[in-house]
N, C-alpha and C positions, 0 to 999 in steps of 0.2 A: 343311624349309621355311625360307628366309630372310625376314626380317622386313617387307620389299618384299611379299613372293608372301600374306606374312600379312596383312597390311593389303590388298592387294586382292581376297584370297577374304574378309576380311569386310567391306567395301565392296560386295561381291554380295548381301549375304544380303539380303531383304526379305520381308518377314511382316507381317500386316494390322496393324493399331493397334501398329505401332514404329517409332518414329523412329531410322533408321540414319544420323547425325552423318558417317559417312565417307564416304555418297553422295547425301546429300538434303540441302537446303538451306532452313531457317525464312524464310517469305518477311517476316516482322517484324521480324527480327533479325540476320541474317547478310550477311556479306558475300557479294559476289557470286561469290566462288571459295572459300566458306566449308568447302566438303565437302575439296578438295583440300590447304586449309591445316589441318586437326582431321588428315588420312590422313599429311601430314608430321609432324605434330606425336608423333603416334602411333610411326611408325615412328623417328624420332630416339630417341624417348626408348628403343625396345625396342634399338634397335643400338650406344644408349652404353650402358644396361644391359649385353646381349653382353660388350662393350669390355671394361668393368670387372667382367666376370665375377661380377655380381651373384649372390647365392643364397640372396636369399629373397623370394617373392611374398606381398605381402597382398591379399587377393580377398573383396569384397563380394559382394552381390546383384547391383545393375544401376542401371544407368544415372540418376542423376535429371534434371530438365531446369535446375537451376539452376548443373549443374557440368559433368559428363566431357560429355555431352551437347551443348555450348558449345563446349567446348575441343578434344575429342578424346582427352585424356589422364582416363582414371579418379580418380575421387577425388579431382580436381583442380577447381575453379573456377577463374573468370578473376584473382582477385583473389589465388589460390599459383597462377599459371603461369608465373612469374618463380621462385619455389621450386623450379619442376618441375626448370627447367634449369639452376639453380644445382646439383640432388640428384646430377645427374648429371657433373660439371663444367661447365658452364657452357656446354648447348646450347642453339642459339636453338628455342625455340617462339614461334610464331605468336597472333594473336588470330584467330581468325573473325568475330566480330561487331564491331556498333556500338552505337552510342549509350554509357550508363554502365556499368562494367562491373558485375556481378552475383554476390554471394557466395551462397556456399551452408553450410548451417550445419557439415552434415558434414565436408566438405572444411577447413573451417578448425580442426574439433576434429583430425582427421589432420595436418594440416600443422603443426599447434601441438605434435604429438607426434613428428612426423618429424626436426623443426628441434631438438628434446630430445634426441632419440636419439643424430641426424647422422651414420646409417648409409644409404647408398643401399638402395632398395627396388624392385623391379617391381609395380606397381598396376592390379590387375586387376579383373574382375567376373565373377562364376558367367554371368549373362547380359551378352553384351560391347555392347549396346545398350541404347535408353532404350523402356520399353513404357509405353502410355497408356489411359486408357482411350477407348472409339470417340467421333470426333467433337470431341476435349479434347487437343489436342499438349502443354497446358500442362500436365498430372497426370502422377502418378505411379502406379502401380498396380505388386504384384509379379509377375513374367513367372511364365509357366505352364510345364506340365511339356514339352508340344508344342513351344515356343518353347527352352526350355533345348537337348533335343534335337538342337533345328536347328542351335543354334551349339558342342554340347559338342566337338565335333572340333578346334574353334580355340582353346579349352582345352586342350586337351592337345595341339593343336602348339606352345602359348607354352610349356609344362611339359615337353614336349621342346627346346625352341629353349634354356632357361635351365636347365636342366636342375637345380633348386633341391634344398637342404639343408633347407630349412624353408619351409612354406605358415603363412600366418596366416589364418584364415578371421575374416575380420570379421563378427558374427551372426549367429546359431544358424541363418537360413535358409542363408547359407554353406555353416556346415559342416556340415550336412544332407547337400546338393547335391555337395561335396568328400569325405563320406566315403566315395566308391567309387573315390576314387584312392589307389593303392600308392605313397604318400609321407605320412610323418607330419605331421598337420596339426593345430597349436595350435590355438585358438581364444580371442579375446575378444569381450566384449560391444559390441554397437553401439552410438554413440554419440550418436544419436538417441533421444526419448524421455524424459529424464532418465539414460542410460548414460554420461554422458558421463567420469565419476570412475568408472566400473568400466573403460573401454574404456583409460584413458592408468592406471590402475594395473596391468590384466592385461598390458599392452604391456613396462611398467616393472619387471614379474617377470619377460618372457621375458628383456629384453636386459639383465636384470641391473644397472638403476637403482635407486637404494636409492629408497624409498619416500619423497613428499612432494619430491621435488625440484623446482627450480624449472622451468617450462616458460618459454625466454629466445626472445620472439617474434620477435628482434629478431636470430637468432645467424645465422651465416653458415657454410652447408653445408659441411664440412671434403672435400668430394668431389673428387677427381681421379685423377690418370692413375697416384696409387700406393696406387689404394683398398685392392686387393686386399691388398699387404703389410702395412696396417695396420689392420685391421680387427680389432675385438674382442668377436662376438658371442658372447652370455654366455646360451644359451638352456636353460634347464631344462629 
């Protein structure tokens, strides 16, 4: 499957109370071609990932609405979508919406860790959509076992497509949902909740940061076209 044919078998899926970001469109907040700029933004970042021969995914739950949901990029709000495509050399992602733009708290505890590391990552979700509960686009609720189901195939075409050295399951419901794949998967703690000092220290064991380092909000992704050659993952 090419990244293309990925992104528009899952721009097909639709399931009662989930909003599918790559083919629906928030009539509050997006823009009016908001589906088709979140399915480019999507497929850039899986094809510069390819490029640079990425080889390791971190995979959440699913979708919240104050981030990937927005953007189209996982783990992602609007406020690191300028991160996103710096992570990767320097591709353009898109905005979808309007008005201010919207953080999300998640998203900024990952990207304060991502910019530490300044190793490219693939950014996924056990469920690759946002589930709500009925009648409420704006919540959040965790997707069911029926819902996983539907989309696990395109899980494991992205783990075929990247074919990774390491998965990080971000939160125990993660690596719950990841323990039935035959590739070794770390895990740390979510960073919601009060986790937020267990998720950037479990991170800072795998990639071999001594502990208490500083997180530099401000650093500029070392990412390009000789990532491969210089990379120096230190994973326990």
């Amino acid at each position: 499957m090419t990244p293309k044919q990925f992104v528009s078998a899952l721009a097909d899926v639709r399931l009662p109370s989930v909003f599918n970001p790559y083919a629906q469109r928030c009539p509050l907040h997006d823009c009016a071609d908001a589906p088709l700029k979140r399915r480019r933004n999507l497929q850039r970042f899986i094809e510069a990932a390819l490029d640079a021969s990425v080889d390791t995914i971190w995979i959440a739950r699913d979708l919240g609405y104050r981030g990937g949901r927005r953007t189209g990029v996982p783990l992602t709000d609007e406020v690191h979508l300028g991160h996103a495509g710096r992570l990767l050399g320097g591709i353009g992602l898109e905005r979808a919406t309007e008005g201010p733009l919207v953080a999300e708290r998640t998203a900024a505890v990952v990207w304060r860790a991502l910019v530490r590391i300044g190793q490219p990552v693939v950014l996924w979700n056990v469920f690759p959509l946002h589930p709500h509960e009925p009648e409420d686009p704006f919540s959040n609720r965790c997707h069911t076992q029926f819902e996983r189901d539907a989309t696990w195939p395109l899980l494991q075409a992205l783990v075929g497509m990247c074919q990774p050295k390491q998965i990080i399951a971000i939160g125990r419901d993660a690596q719950i949902a990841l323990g039935v794949l035959h590739i070794p998967v770390a895990a740390v703690r979510h960073p919601s909740y009060g986790g937020q000092g267990a998720f950037i220290a479990g991170l800072y064991k795998l990639y071999g940061i001594e502990d208490g380092a500083a997180i530099d909000d401000g650093a500029v992704l070392p990412i390009g076209e000789d990532y491969s050659a210089t990379r120096k993952l230190a994973f326990a």
